[in-house]
N, C-alpha and C positions, 0 to 999 in steps of 0.2 A: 062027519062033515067030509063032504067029496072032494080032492082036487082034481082043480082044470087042468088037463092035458092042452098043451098049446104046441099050436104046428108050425111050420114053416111059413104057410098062408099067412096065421096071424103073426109071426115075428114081420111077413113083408108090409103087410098089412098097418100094423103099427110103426114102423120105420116109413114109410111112407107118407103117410097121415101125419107124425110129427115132421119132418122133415117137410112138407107143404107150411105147414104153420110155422116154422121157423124163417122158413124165406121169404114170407108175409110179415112175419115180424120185424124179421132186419131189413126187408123191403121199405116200411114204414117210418125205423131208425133212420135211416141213411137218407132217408128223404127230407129228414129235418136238416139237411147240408143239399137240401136242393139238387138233389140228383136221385136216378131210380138205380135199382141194384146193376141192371144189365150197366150200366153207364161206369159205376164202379168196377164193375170187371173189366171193361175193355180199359179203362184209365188206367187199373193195378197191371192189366197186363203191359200197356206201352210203357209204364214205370218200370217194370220188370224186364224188358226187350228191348227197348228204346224203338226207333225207329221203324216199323214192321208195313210191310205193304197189306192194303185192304184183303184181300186172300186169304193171308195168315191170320189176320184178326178171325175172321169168318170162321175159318174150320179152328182155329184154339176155343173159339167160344159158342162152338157146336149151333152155329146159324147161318142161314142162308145169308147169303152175299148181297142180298136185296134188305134183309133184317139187320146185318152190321153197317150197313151204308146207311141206314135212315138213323142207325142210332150215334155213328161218327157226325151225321150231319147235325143232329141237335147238338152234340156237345161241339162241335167247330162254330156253331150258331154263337153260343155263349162263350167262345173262347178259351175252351178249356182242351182243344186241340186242333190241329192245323194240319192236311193235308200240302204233302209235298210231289213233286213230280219229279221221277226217276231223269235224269239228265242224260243216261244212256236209251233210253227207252220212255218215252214221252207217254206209253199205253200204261206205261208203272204206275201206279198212286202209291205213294206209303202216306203213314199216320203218325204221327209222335204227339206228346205229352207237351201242353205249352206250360209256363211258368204257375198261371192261375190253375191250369187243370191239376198240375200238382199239388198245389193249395187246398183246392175243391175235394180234390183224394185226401188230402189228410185229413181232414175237416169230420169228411166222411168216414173213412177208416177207425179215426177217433170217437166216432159213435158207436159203429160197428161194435170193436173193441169191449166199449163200457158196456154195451147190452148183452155181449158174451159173457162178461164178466160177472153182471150180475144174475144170467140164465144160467151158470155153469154154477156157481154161488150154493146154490140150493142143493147142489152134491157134495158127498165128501171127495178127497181128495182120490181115495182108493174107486169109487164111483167113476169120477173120470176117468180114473188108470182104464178101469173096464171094461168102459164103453171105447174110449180107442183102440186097445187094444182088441174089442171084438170088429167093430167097424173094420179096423186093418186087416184083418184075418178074413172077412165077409168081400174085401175089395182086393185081397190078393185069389182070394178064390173065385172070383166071377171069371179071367179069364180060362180059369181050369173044369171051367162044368159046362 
């Protein structure tokens, strides 16, 4: 019996391919708390920052400024965030986290969570160690190649 030599193609290959269906998956998750993933990250991030002007949302979550605007505007629609206007500079917008949007994030998060929990579940514990530690090792090395 032969073994498969595997390259680099296929390691991208396969890290790619799961990593699409993972954020399909927890796309799906988080959805049953009424929000899409992208909505979760700009939420985690103004929990994380508090107060940030639209700009910074934009490049933290690697989108156009026309794509984090439509998606501060759905969630300012439901209430789960509130545009503010710089008092020194009136061209400022920022964005913060209203009382429900942090709600809505937990809610979320707590889904999140449980379906990591039971995705990760199916490894053992040294399995995880592995994969992080290679993931780390693969994401300290992208700036060096």
């Amino acid at each position: 019996m032969t073994q498969r030599t595997f390259s680099s193609t296929d390691a991208w290959r396969t890290l790619s391919d799961t990593a699409k269906k993972m954020v399909k998956a927890v796309g799906l998750e988080v959805s049953k708390a009424g929000v899409t993933l992208v909505e979760v990250k700009m939420m985690r991030l103004l929990e994380q920052e508090g107060r940030i002007p639209m700009t910074r949302i934009a490049l933290e979550l690697m989108m156009t400024p026309a794509g984090a605007t439509m998606v501060a505007d759905r969630l300012e629609r439901r209430g789960f965030v509130r545009r503010v206007r710089s008092s020194d500079d009136r061209r400022m917008v920022y964005v913060e986290l209203t009382r429900r949007g942090s709600d809505r994030l937990r809610l979320a998060t707590g889904l999140h969570n449980s379906y990591m929990e039971r995705l990760f579940g199916g490894l053992t514990q040294s399995e995880v160690k592995s994969l992080t530690e290679i993931l780390s090792k693969i994401d300290g090395l992208i700036d060096s190649v």
